[in-house]
CHARMM-style PDB file with segment names, atoms N, HN, CA, C and O in Angstrom:
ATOM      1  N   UNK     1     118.349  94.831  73.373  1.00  0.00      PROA
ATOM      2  CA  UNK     1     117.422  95.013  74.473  1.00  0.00      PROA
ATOM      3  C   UNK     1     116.565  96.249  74.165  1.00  0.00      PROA
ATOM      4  O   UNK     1     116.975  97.352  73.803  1.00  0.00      PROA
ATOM      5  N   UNK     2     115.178  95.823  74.395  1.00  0.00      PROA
ATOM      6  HN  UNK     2     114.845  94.927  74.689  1.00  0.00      PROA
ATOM      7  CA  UNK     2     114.279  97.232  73.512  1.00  0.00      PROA
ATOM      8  C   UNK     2     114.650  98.522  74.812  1.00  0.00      PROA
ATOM      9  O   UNK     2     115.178  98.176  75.869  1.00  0.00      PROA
ATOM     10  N   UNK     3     114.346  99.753  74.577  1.00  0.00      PROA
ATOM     11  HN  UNK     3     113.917 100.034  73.718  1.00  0.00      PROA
ATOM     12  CA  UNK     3     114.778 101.089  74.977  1.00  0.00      PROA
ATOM     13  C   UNK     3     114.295 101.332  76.308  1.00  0.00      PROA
ATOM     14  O   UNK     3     114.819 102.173  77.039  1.00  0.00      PROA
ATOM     15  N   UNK     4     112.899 100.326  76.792  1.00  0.00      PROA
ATOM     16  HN  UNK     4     112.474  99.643  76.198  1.00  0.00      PROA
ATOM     17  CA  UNK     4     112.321 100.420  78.623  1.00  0.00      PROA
ATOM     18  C   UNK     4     112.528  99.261  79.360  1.00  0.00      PROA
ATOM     19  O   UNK     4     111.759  98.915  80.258  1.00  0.00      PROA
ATOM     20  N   UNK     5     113.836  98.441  78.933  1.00  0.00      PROA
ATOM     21  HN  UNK     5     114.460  98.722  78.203  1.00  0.00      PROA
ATOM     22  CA  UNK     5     114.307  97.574  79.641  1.00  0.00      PROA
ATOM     23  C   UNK     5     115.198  97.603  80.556  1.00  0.00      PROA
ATOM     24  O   UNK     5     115.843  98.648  80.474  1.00  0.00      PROA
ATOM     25  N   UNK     6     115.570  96.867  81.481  1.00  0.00      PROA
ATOM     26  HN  UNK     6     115.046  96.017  81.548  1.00  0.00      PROA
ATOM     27  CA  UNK     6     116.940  97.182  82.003  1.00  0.00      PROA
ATOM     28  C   UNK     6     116.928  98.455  83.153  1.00  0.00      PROA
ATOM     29  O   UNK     6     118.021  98.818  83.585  1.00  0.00      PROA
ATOM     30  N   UNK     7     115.636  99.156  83.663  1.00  0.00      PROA
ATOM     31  HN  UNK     7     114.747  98.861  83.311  1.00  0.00      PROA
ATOM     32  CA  UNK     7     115.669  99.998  84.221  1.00  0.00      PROA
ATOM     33  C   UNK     7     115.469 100.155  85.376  1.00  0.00      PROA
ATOM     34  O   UNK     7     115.076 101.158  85.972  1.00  0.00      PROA
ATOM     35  N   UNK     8     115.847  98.731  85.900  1.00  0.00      PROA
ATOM     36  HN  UNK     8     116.166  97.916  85.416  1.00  0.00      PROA
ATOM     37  CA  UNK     8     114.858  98.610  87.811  1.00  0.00      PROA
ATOM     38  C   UNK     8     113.655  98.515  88.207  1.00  0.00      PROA
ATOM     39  O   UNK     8     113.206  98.854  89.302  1.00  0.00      PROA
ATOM     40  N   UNK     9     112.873  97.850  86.941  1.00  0.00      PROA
ATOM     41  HN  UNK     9     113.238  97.575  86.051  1.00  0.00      PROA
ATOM     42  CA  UNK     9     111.555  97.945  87.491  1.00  0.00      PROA
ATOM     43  C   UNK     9     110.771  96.681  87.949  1.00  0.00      PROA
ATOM     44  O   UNK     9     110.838  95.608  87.351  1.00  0.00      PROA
ATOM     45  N   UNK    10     110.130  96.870  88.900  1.00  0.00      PROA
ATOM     46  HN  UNK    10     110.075  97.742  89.386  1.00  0.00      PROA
ATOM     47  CA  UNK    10     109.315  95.895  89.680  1.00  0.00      PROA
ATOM     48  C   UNK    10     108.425  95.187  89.637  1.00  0.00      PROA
ATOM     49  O   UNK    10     107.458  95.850  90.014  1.00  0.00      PROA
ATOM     50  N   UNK    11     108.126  94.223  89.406  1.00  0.00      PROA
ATOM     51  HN  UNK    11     108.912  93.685  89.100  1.00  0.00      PROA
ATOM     52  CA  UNK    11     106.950  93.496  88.993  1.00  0.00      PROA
ATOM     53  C   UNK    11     106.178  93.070  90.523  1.00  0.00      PROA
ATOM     54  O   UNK    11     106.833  92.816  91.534  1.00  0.00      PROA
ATOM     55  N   UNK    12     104.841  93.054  90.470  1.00  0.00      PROA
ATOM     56  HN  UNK    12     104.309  93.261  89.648  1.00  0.00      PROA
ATOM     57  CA  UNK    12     103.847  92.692  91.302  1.00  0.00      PROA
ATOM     58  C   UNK    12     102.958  91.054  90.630  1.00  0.00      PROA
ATOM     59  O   UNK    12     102.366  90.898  89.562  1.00  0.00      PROA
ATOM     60  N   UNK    13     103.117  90.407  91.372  1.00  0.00      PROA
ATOM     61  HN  UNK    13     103.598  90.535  92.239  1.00  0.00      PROA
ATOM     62  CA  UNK    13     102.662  89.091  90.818  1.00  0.00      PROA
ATOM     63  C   UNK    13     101.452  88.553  92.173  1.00  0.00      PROA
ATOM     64  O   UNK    13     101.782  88.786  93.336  1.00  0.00      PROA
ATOM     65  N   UNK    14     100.142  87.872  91.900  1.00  0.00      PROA
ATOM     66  HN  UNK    14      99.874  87.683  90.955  1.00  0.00      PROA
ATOM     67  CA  UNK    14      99.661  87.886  92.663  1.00  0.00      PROA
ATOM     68  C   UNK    14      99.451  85.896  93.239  1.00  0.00      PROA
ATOM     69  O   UNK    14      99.497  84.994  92.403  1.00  0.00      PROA
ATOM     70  N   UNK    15      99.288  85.694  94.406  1.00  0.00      PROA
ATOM     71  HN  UNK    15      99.250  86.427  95.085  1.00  0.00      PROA
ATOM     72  CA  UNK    15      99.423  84.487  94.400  1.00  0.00      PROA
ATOM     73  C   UNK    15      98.537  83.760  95.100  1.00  0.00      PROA
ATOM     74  O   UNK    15      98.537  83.951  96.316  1.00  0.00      PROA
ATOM     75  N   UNK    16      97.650  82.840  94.580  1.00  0.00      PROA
ATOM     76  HN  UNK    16      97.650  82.684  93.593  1.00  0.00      PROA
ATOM     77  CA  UNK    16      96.595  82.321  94.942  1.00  0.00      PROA
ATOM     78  C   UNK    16      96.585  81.058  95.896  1.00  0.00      PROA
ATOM     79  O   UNK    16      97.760  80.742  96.084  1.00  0.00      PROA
ATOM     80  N   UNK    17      95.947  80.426  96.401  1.00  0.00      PROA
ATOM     81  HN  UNK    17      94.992  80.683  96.249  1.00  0.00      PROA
ATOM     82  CA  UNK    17      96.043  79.223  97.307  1.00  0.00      PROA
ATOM     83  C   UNK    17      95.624  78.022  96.177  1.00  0.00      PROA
ATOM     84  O   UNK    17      94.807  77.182  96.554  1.00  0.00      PROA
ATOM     85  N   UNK    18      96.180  77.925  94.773  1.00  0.00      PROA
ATOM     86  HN  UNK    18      96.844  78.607  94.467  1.00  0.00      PROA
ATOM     87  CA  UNK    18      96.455  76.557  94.220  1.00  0.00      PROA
ATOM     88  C   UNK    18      97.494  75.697  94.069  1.00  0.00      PROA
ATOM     89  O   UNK    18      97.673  74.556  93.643  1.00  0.00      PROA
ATOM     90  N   UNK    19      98.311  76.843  94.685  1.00  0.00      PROA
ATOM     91  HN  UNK    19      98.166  77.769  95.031  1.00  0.00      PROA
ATOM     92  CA  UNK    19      99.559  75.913  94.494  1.00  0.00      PROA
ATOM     93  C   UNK    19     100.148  75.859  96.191  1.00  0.00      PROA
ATOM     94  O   UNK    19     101.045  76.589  96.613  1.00  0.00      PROA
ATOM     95  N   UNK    20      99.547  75.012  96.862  1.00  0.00      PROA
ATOM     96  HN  UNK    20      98.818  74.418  96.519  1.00  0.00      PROA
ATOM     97  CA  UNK    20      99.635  75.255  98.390  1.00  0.00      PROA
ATOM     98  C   UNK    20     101.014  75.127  99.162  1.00  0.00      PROA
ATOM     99  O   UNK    20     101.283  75.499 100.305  1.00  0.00      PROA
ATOM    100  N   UNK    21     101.863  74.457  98.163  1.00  0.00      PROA
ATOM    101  HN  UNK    21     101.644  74.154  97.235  1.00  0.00      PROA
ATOM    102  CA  UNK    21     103.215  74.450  98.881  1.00  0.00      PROA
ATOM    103  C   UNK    21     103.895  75.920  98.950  1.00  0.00      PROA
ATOM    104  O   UNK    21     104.480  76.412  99.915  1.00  0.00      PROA
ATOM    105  N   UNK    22     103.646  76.546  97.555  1.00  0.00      PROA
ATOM    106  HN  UNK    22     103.171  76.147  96.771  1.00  0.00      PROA
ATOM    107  CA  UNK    22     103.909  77.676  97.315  1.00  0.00      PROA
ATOM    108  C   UNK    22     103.216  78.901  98.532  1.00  0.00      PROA
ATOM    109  O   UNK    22     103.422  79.932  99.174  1.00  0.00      PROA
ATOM    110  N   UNK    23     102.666  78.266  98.342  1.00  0.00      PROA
ATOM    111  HN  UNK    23     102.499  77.429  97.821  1.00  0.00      PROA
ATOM    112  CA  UNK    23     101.510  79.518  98.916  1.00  0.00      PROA
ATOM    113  C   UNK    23     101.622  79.765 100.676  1.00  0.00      PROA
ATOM    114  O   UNK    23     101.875  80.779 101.327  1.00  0.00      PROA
ATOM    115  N   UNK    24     101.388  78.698 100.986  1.00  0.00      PROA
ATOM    116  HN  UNK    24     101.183  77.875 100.458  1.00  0.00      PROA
ATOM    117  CA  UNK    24     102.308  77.997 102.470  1.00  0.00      PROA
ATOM    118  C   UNK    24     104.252  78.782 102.862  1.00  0.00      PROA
ATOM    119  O   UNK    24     104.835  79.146 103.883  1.00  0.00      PROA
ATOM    120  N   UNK    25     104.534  78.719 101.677  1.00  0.00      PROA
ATOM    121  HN  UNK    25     104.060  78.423 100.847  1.00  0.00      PROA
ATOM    122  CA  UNK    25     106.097  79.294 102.054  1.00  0.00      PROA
ATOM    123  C   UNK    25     105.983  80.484 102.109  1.00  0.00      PROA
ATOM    124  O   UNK    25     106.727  81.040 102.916  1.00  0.00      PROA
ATOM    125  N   UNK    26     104.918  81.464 101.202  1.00  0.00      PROA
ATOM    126  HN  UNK    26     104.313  81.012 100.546  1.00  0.00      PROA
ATOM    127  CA  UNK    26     105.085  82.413 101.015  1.00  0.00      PROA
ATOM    128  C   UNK    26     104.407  83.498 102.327  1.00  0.00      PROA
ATOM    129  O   UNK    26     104.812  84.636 102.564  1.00  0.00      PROA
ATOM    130  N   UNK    27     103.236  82.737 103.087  1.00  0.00      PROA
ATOM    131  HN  UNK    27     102.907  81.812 102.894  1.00  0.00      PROA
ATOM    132  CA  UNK    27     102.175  83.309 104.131  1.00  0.00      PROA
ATOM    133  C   UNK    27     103.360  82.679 105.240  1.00  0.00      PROA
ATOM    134  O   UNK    27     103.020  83.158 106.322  1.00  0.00      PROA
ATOM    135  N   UNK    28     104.622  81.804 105.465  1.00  0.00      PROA
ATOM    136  HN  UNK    28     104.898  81.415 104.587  1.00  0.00      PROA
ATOM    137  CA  UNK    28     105.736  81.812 106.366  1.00  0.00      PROA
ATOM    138  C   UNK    28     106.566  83.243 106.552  1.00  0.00      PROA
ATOM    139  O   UNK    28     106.865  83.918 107.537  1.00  0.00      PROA
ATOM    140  N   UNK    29     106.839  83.400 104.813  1.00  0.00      PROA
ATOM    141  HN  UNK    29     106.597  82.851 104.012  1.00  0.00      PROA
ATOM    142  CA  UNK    29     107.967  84.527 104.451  1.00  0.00      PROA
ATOM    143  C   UNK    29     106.982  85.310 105.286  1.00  0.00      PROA
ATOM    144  O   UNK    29     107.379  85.371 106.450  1.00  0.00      PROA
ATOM    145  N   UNK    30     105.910  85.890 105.103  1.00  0.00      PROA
ATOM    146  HN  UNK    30     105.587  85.840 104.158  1.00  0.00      PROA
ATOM    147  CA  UNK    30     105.544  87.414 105.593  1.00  0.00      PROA
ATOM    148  C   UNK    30     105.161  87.401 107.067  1.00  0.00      PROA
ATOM    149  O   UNK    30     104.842  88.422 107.676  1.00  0.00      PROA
ATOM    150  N   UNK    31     105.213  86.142 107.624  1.00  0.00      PROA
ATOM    151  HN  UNK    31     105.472  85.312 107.129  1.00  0.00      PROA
ATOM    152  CA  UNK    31     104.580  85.866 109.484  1.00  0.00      PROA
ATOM    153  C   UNK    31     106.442  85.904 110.278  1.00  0.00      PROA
ATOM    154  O   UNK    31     106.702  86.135 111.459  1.00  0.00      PROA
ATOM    155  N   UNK    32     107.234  85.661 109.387  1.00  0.00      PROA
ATOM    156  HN  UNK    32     107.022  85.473 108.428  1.00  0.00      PROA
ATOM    157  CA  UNK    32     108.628  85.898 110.440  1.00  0.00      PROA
ATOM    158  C   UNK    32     109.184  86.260 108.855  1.00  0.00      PROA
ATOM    159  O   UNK    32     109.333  85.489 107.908  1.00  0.00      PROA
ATOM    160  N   UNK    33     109.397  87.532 108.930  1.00  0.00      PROA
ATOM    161  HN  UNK    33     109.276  88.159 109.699  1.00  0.00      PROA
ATOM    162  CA  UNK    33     110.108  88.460 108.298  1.00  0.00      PROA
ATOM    163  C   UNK    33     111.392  88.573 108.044  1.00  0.00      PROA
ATOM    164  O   UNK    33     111.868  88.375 109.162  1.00  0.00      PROA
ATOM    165  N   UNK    34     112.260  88.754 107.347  1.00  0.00      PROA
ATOM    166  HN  UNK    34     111.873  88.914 106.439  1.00  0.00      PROA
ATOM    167  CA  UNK    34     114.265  89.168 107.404  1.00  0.00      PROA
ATOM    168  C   UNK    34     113.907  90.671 107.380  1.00  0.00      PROA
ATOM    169  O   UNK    34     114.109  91.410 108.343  1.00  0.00      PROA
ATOM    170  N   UNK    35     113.341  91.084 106.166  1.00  0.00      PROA
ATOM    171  HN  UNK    35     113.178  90.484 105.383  1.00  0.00      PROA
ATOM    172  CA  UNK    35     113.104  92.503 105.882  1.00  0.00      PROA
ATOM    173  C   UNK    35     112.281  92.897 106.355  1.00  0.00      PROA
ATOM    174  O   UNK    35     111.255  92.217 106.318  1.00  0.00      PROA
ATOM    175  N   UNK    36     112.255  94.177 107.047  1.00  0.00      PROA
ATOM    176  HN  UNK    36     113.088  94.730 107.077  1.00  0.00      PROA
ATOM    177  CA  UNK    36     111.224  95.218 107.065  1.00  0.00      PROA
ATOM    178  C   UNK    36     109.976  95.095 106.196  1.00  0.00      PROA
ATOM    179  O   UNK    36     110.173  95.448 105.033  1.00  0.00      PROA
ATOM    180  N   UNK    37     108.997  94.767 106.416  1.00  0.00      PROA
ATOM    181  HN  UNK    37     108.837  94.479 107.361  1.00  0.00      PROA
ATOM    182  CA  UNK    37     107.262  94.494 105.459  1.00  0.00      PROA
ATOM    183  C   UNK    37     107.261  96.329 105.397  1.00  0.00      PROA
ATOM    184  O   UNK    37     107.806  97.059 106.224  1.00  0.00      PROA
ATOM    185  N   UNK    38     106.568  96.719 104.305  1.00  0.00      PROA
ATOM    186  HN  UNK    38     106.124  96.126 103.633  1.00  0.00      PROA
ATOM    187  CA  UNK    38     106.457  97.936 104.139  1.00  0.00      PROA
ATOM    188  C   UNK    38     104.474  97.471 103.364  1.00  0.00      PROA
ATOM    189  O   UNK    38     104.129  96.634 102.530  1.00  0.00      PROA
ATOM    190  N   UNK    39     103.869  98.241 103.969  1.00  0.00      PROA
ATOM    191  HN  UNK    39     104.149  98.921 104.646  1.00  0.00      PROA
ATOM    192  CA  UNK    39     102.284  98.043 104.133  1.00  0.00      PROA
ATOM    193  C   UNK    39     101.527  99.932 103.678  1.00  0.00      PROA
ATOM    194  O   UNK    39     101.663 101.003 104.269  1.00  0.00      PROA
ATOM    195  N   UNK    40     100.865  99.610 102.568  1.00  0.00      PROA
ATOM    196  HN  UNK    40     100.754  98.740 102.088  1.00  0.00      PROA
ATOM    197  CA  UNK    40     100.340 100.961 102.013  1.00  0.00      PROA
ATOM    198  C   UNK    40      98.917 100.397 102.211  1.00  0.00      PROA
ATOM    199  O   UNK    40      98.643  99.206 102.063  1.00  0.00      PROA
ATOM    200  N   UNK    41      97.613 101.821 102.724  1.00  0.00      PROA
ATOM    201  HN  UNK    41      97.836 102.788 102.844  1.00  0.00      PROA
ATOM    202  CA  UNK    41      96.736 101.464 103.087  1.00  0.00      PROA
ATOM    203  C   UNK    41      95.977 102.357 102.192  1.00  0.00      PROA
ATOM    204  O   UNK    41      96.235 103.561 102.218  1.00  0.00      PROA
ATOM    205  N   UNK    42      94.995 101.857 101.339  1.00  0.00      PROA
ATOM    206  HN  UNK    42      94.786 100.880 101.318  1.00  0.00      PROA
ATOM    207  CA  UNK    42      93.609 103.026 100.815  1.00  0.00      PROA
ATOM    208  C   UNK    42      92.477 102.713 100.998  1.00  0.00      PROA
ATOM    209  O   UNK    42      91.837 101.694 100.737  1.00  0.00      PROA
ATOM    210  N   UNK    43      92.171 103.922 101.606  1.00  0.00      PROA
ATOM    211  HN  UNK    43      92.691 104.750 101.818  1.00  0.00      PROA
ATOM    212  CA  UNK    43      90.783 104.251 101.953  1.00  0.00      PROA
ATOM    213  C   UNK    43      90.121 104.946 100.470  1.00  0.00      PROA
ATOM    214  O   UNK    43      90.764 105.613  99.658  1.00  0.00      PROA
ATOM    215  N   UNK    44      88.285 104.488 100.362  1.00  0.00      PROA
ATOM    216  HN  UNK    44      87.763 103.947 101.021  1.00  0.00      PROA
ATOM    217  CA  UNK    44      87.537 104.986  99.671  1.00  0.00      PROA
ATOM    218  C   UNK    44      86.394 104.696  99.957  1.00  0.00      PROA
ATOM    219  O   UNK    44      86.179 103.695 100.640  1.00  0.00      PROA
ATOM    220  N   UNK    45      85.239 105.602  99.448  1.00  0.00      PROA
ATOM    221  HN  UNK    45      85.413 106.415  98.893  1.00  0.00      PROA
ATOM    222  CA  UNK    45      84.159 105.708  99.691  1.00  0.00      PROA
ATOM    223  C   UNK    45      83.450 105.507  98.504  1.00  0.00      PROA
ATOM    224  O   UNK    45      83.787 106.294  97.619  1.00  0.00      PROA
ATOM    225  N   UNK    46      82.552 104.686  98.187  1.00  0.00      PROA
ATOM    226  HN  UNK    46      82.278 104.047  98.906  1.00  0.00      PROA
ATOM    227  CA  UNK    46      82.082 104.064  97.641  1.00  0.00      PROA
ATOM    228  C   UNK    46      80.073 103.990  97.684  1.00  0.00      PROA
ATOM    229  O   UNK    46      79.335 103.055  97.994  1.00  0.00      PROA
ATOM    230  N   UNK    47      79.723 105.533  97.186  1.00  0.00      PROA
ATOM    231  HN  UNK    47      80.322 106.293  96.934  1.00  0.00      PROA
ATOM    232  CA  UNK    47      78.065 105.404  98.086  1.00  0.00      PROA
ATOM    233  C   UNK    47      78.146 105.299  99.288  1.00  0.00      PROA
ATOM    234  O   UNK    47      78.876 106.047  99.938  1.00  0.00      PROA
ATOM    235  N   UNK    48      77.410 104.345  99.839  1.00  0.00      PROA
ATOM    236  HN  UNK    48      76.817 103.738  99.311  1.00  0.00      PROA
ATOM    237  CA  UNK    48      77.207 104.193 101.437  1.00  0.00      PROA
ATOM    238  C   UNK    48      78.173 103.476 102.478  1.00  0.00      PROA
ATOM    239  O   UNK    48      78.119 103.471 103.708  1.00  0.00      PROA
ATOM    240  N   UNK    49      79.157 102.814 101.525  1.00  0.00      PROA
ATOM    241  HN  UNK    49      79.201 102.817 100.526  1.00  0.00      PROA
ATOM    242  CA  UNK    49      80.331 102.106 102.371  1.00  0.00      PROA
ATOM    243  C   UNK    49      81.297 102.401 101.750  1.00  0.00      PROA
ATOM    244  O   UNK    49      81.424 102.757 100.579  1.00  0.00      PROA
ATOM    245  N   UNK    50      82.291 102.194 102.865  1.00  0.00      PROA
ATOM    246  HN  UNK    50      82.188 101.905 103.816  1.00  0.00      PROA
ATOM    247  CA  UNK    50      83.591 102.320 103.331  1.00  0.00      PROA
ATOM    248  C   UNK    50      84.570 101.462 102.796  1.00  0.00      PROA
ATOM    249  O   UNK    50      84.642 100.309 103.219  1.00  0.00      PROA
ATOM    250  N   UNK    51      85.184 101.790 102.093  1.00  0.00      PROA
ATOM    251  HN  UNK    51      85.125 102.728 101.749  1.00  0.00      PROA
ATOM    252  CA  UNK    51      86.476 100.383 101.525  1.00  0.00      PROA
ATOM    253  C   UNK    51      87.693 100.496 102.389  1.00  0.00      PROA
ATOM    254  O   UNK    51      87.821 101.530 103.045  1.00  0.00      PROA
ATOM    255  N   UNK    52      88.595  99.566 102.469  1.00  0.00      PROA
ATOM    256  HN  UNK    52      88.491  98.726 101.936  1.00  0.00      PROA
ATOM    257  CA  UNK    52      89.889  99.939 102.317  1.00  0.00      PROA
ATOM    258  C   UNK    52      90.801  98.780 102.028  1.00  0.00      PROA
ATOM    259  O   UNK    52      90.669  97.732 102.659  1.00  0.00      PROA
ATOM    260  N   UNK    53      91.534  98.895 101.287  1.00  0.00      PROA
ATOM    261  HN  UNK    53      91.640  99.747 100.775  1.00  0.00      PROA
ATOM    262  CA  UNK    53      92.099  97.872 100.787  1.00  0.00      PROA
ATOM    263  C   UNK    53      93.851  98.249 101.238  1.00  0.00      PROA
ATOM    264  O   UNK    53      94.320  99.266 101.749  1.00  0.00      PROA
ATOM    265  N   UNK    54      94.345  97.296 100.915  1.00  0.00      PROA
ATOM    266  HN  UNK    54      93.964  96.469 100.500  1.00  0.00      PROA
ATOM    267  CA  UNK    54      95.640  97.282 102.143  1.00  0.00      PROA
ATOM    268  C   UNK    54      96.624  96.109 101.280  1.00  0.00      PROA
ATOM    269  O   UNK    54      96.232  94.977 100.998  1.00  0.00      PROA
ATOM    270  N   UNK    55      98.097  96.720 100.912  1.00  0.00      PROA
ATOM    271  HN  UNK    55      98.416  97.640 101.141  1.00  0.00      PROA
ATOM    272  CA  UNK    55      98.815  95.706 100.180  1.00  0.00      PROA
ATOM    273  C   UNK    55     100.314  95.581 101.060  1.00  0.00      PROA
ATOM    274  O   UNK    55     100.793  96.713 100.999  1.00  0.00      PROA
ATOM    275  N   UNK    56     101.000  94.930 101.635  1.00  0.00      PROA
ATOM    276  HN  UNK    56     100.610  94.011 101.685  1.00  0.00      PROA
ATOM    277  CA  UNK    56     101.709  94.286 102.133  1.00  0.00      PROA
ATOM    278  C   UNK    56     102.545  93.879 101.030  1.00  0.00      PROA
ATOM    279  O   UNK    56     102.053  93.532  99.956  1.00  0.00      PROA
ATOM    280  N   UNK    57     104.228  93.915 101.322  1.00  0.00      PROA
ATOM    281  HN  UNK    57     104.628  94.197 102.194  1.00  0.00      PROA
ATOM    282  CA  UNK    57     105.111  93.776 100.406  1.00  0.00      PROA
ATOM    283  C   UNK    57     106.373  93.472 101.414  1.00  0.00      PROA
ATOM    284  O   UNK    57     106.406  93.973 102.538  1.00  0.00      PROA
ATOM    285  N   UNK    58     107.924  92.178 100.668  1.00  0.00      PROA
ATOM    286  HN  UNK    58     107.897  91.771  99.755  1.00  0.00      PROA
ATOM    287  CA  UNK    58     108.541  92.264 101.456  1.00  0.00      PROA
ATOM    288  C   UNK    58     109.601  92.114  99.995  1.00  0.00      PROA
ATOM    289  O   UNK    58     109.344  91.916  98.808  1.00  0.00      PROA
ATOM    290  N   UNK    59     110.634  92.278 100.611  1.00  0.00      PROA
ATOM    291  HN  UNK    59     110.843  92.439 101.575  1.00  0.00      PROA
ATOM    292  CA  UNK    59     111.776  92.245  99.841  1.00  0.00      PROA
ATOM    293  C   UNK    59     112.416  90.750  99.955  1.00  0.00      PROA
ATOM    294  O   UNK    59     113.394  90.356  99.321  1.00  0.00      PROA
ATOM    295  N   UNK    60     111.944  90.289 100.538  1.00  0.00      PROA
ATOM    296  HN  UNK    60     111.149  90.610 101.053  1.00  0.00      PROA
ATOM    297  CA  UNK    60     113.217  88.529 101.160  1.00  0.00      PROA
ATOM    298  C   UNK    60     113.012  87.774  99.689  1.00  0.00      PROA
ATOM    299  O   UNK    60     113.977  87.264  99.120  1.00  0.00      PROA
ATOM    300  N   UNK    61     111.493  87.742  99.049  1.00  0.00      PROA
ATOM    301  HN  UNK    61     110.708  88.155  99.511  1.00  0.00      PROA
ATOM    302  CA  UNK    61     111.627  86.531  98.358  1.00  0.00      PROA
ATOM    303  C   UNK    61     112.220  87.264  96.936  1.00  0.00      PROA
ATOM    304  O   UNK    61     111.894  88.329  96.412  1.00  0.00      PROA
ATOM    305  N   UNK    62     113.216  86.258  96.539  1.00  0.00      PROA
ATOM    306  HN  UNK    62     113.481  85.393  96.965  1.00  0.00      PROA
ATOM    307  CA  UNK    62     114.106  87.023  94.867  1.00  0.00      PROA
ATOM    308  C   UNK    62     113.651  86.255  94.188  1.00  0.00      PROA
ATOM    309  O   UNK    62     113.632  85.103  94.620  1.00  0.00      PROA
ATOM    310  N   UNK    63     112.945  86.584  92.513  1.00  0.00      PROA
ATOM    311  HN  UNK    63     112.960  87.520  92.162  1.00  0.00      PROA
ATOM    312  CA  UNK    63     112.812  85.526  91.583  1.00  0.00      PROA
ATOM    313  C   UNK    63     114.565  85.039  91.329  1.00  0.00      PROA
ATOM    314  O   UNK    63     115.596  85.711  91.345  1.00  0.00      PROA
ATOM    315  N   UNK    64     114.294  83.466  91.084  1.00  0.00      PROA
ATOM    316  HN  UNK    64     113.457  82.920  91.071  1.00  0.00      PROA
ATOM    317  CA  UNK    64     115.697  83.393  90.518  1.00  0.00      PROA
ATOM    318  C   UNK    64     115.179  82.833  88.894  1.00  0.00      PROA
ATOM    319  O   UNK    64     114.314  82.026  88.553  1.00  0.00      PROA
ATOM    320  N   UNK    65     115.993  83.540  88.244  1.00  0.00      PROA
ATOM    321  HN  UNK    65     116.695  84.196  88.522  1.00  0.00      PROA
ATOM    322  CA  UNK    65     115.599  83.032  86.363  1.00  0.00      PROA
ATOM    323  C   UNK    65     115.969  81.217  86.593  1.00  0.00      PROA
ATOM    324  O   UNK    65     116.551  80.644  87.514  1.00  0.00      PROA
ATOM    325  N   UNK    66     115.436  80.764  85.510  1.00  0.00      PROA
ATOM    326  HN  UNK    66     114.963  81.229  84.762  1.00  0.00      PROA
ATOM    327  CA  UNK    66     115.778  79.267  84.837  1.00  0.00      PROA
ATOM    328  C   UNK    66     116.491  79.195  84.000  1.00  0.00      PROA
ATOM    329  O   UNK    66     116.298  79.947  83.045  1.00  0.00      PROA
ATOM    330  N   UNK    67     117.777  78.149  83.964  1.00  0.00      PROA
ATOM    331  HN  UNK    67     117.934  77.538  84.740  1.00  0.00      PROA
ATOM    332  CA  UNK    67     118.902  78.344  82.793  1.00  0.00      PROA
ATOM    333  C   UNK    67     117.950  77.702  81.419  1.00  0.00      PROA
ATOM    334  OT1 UNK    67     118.442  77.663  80.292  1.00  0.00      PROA
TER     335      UNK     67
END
């Protein structure tokens, strides 16, 4: 196992509306919750407007590997 494996780290995967069954279970998971949603918000300024972009995260869904 190479030397930055194995260390708890988290992957962010992003998920689009092509696969609608998927996508459908997943906009369920985050509308009735098990876990606590934990929600980070950034603000920036950008010239004359205002951004803010906003990422939402839950713990319920686990990848499970494929044998």
């Amino acid at each position: 196992m190479p030397e930055d494996q194995g260390k708890g780290g988290h992957y962010l995967f992003r998920l689009k509306a092509n696969q609608p069954a998927l996508h459908a279970g997943v906009e369920l998971l985050f509308q009735q919750p098990v876990s606590p949603l934990l929600t980070v918000r950034h603000r920036d300024r950008h010239g004359d407007r205002q951004e803010l972009r906003e990422l939402t995260v839950s713990t319920d869904l686990k990848v499970m590997s494929r044998p």
